[in-house]
GUMAR-406154 format. One record per residue (C-alpha): x, y, z. Coordinates in pm, 1 decimal, padded with zeros to 6 digits, always signed. Example, Ala and Ser with C-alpha at 12.3 -4.5 7.8 and 13.67 -1.06 7.14 Angstrom:
BEGIN
<px=+01230.0, py=-00450.0, pz=+00780.0> $
<px=+01367.0, py=-00106.0, pz=+00714.0> $
***
This chain:
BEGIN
<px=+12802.5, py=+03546.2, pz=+10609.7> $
<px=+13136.7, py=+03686.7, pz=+10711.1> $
<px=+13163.5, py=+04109.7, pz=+10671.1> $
<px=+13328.1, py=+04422.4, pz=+10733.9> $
<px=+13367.8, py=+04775.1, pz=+10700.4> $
<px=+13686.8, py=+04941.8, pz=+10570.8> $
<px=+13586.7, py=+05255.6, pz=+10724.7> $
<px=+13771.9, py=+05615.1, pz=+10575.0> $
<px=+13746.6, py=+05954.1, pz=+10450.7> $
<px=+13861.3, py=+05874.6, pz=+10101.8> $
<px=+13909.0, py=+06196.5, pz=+09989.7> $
<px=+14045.0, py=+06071.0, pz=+09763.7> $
<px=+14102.9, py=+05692.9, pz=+09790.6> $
<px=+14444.8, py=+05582.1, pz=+09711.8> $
<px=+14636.0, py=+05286.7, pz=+09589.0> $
<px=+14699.0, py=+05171.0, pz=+09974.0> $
<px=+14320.9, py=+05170.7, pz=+10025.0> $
<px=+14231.3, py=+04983.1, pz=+09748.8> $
<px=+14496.2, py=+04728.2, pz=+09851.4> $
<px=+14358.6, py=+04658.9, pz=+10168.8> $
<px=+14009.1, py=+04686.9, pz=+10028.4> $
<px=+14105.6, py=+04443.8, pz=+09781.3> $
<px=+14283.1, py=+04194.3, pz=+10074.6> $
<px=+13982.3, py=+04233.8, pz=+10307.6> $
<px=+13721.7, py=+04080.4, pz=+10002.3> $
<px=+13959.0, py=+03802.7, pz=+09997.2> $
<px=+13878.0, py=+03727.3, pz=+10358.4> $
<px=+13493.2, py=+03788.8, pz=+10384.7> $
<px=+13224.4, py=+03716.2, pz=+10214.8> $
<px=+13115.2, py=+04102.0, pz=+10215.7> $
<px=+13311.8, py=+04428.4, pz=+10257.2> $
<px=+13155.8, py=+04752.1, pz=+10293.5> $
<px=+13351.6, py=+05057.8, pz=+10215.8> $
<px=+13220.6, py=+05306.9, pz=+10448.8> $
<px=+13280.0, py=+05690.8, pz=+10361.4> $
<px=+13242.3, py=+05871.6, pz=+10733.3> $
<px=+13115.0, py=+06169.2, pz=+10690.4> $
<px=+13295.8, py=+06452.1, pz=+10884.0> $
<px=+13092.5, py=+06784.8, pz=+10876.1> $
<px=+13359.8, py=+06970.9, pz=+11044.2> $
<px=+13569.3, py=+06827.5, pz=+10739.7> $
<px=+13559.9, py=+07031.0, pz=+10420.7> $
<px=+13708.0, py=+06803.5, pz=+10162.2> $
<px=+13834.0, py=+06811.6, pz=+09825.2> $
<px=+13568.8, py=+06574.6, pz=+09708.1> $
<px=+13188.5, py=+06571.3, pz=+09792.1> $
<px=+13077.3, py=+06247.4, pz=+10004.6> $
<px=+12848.1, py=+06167.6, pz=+09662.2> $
<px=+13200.7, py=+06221.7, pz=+09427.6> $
<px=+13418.4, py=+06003.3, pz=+09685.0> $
<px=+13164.9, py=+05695.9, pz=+09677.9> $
<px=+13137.3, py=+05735.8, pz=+09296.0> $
<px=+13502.4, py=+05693.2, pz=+09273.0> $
<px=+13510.8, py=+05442.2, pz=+09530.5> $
<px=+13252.7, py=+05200.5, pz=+09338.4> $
<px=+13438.0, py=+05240.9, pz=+09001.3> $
<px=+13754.4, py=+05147.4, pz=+09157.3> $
<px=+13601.6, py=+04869.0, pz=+09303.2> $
<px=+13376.2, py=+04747.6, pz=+09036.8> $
<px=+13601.2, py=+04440.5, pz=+08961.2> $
<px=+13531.0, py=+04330.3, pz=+09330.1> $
<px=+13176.6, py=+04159.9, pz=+09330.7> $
<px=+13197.4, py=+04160.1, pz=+09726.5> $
<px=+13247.8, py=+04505.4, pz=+09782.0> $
<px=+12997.4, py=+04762.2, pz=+09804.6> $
<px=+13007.9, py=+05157.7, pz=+09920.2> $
<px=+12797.6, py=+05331.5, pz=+10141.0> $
<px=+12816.6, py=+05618.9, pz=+10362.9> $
<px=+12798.1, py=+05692.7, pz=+10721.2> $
<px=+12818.5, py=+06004.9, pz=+10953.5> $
<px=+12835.8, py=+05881.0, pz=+11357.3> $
<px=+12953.8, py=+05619.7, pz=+11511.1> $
<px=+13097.2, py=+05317.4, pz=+11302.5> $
<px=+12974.1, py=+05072.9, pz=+11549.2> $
<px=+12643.6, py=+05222.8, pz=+11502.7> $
<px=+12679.6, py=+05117.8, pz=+11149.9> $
<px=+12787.1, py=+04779.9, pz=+11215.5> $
<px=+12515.1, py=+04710.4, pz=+11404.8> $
<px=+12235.5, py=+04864.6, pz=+11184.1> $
<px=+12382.6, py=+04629.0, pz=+10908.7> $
<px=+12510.3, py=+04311.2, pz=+11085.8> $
<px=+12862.8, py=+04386.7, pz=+11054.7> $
<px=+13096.5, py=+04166.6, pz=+11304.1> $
<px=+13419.5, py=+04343.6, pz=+11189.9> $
<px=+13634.2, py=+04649.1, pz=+11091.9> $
<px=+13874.6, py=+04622.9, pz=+10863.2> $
<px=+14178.5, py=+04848.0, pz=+10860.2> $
<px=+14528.6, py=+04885.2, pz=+10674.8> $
<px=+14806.7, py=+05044.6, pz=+10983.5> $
<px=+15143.3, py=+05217.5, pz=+10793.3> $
<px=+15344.0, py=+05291.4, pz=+11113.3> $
<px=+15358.9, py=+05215.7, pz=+11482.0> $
<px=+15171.5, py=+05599.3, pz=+11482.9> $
<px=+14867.8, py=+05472.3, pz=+11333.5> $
<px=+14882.8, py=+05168.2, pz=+11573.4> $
<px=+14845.8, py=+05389.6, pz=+11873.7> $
<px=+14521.9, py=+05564.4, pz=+11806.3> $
<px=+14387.9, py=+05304.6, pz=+11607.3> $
<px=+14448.9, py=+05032.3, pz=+11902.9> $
<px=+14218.5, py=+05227.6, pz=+12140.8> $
<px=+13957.1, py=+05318.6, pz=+11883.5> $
<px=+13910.5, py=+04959.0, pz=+11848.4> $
<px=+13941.9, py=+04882.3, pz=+12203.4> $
<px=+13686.2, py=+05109.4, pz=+12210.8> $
<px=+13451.1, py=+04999.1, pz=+11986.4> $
<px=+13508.3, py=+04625.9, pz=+12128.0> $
<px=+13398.9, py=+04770.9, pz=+12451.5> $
<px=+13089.7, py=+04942.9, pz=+12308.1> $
<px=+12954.2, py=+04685.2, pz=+12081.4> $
<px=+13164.2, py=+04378.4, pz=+12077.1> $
<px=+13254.3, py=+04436.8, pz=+11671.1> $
<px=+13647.5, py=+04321.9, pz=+11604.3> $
<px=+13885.2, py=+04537.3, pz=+11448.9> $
<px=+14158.3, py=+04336.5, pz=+11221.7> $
<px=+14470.2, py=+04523.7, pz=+11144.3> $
<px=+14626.4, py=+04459.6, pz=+10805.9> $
<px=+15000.8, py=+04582.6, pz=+10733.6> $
<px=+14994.5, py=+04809.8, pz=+10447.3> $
<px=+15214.2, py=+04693.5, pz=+10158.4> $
<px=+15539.3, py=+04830.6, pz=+10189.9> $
<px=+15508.6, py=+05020.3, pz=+09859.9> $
<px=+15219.2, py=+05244.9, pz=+10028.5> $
<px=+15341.2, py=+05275.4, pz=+10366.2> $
<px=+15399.9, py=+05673.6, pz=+10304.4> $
<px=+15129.4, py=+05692.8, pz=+10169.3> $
<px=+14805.8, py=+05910.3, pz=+10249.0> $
<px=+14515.7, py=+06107.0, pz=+10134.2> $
<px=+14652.5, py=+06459.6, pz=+10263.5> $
<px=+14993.7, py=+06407.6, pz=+10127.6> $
<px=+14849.1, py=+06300.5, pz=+09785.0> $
<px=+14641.1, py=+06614.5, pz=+09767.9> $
<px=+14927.0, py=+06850.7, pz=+09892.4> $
<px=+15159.3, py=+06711.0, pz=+09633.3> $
<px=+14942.7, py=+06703.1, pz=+09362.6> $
<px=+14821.8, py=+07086.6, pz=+09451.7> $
<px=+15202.6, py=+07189.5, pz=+09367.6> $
<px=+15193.0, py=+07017.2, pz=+09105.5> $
<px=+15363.7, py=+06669.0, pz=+09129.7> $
<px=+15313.0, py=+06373.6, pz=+09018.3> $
<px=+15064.0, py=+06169.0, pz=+09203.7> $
<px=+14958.7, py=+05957.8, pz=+08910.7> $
<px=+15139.1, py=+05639.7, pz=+09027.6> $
<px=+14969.6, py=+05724.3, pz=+09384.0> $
<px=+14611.1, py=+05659.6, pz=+09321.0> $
<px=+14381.6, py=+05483.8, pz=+09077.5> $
<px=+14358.7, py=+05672.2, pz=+08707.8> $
<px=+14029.1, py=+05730.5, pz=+08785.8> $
<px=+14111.0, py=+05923.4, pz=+09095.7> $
<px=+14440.9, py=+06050.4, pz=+08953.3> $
<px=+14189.1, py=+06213.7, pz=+08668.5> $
<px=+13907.0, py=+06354.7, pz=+08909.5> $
<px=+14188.3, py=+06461.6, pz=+09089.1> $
<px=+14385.2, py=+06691.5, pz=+08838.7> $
<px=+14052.6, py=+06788.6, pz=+08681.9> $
<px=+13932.1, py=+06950.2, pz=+09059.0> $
<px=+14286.3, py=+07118.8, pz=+09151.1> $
<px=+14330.9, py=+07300.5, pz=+08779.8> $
<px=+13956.0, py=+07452.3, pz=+08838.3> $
<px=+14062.3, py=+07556.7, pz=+09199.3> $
<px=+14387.2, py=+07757.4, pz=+09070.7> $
***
């Protein structure tokens, strides 16, 4: 069986993530959405809230499952026979860390990482930009999944 893990924060998950979750089930047999877990992190959204989201926005993907993860991804890979990492770049600055974290994790356990282009429509797009625009007050709604776009409103109006 062919699988990977779309590793990420996902606080929150936005359209560009669940496009290249979406391309990645089309080329394995299993994709695990991994939420890392970042205690020096405080996010919007708990860990338990993120993969909630996560698994409703993926429910139409019978390949995809969520889990949750806090050290090293290889780690994970190996603990759950995972060959590959799957991630989405935007810009040629997400190609330059990104290309030595995966050289690095080739080096430390021999798991691939596969690069995806982002679809043009998303390249701008990230979770820290959604969450400072939508904390002013814009419109983020075209951004992320309704779901998320719901959660998302709901948490910044009780934070005001």
């Amino acid at each position: 069986m062919r699988r990977a893990v779309c590793p990420g924060s996902y606080d929150p998950a936005t359209n560009g993530h669940v496009d290249i979750i979406e391309r990645a089930s089309r080329l394995f047999d299993e994709v695990v959405v991994a939420v890392l877990i970042n205690k020096s992190k405080k996010g919007l959204f708990s860990i338990e809230e993120r993969m909630e989201m996560l698994r409703r926005v993926t429910a139409n993907l019978p390949n995809v499952r969520v889990d949750s993860w806090h050290g090293l991804l290889v780690e994970y890979c190996r603990e759950h026979g995972i060959s590959a990492i799957a991630k989405g770049l935007r810009a040629v600055s997400d190609f330059d860390y990104e290309l030595q974290m995966a050289q690095m994790n080739q080096q430390l356990s021999g798991v691939e990482t596969l690069f995806m282009s982002t679809n043009p429509e998303y390249s701008f797009l990230s979770s820290s930009l959604v969450k400072e625009v939508a904390t002013y007050g814009g419109d983020v709604s075209h951004l992320v999944p309704a779901l998320v776009h719901e959660r998302l409103t709901a948490r910044l109006t009780d934070t005001r």
